[in-house]
C-alpha positions in Angstrom: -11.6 -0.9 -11.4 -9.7 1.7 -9.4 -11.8 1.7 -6.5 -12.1 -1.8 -6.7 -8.4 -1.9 -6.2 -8.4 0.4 -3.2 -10.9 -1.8 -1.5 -8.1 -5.1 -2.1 -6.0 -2.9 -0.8 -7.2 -1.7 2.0 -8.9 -5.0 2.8 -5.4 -7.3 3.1 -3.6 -4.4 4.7 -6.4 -4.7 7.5 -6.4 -8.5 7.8 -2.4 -8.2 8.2 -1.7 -5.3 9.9 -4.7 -3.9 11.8 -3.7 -0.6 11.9 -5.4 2.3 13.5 -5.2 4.5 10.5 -5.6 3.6 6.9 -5.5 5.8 4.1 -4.7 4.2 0.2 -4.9 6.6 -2.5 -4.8 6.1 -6.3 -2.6 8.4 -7.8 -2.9 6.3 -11.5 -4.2 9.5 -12.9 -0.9 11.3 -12.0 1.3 8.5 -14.4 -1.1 8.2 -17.3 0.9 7.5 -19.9 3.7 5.9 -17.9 5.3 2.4 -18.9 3.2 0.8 -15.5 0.2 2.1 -16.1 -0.1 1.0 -20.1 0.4 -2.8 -18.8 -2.6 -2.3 -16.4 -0.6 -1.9 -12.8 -2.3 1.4 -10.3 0.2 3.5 -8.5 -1.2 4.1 -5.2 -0.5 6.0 -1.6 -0.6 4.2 1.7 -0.2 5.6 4.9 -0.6 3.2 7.8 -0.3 3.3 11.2 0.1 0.1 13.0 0.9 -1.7 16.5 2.8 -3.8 14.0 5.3 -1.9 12.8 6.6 -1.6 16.3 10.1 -2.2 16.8 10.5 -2.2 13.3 13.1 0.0 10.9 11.0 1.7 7.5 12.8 -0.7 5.5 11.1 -3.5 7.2 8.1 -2.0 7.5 7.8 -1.6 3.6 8.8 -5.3 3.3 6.2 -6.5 5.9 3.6 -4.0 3.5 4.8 -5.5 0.6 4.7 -8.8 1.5 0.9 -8.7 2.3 0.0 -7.3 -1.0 2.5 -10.0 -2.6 -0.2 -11.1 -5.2 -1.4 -7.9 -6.2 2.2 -6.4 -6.8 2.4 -9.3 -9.5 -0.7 -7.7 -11.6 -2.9 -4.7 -9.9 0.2 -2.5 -8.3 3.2 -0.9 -10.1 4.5 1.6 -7.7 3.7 2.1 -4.3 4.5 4.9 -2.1 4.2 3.5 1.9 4.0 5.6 5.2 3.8 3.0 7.6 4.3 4.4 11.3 3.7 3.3 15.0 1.0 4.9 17.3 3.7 6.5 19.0 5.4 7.9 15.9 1.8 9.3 14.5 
């Protein structure tokens, strides 16, 4: 299941952002026991690098990240950490 997750992942941040670098790790195994991982949600890593986020302030960034994995934030992701930086910044 958790790989199967990174693969969503990964797969709508490519379709909407496609970035340079991507990296998504699951870091569920460091919250076991936490209130979002008994109801079934992943905490995961992202860092992305992006033409995309050009032009863009982090809190934007994270919205524009969050808004492409809308669905899954509803029932596969409980917390998300997000690196999302430019070419130029990287």
């Amino acid at each position: 299941m958790s790989s199967e997750r990174v693969q969503a992942i990964e797969a709508k941040l490519n379709e909407a952002f496609s970035p340079v670098k991507l990296l998504v790790k699951d870091q569920s195994h460091l919250h076991a026991g936490h209130e979002g991982a008994q109801a079934g949600g992943g905490h995961f890593d992202v860092t992305i690098v992006s033409q995309a986020f050009d032009g863009c302030r982090p809190l934007q960034r994270h919205r524009m990240i969050f808004s492409a994995l809308e669905s899954m934030m509803e029932t596969d992701i409980h917390a998300l950490r997000i690196r999302a930086k430019t070419p130029d910044e990287h």
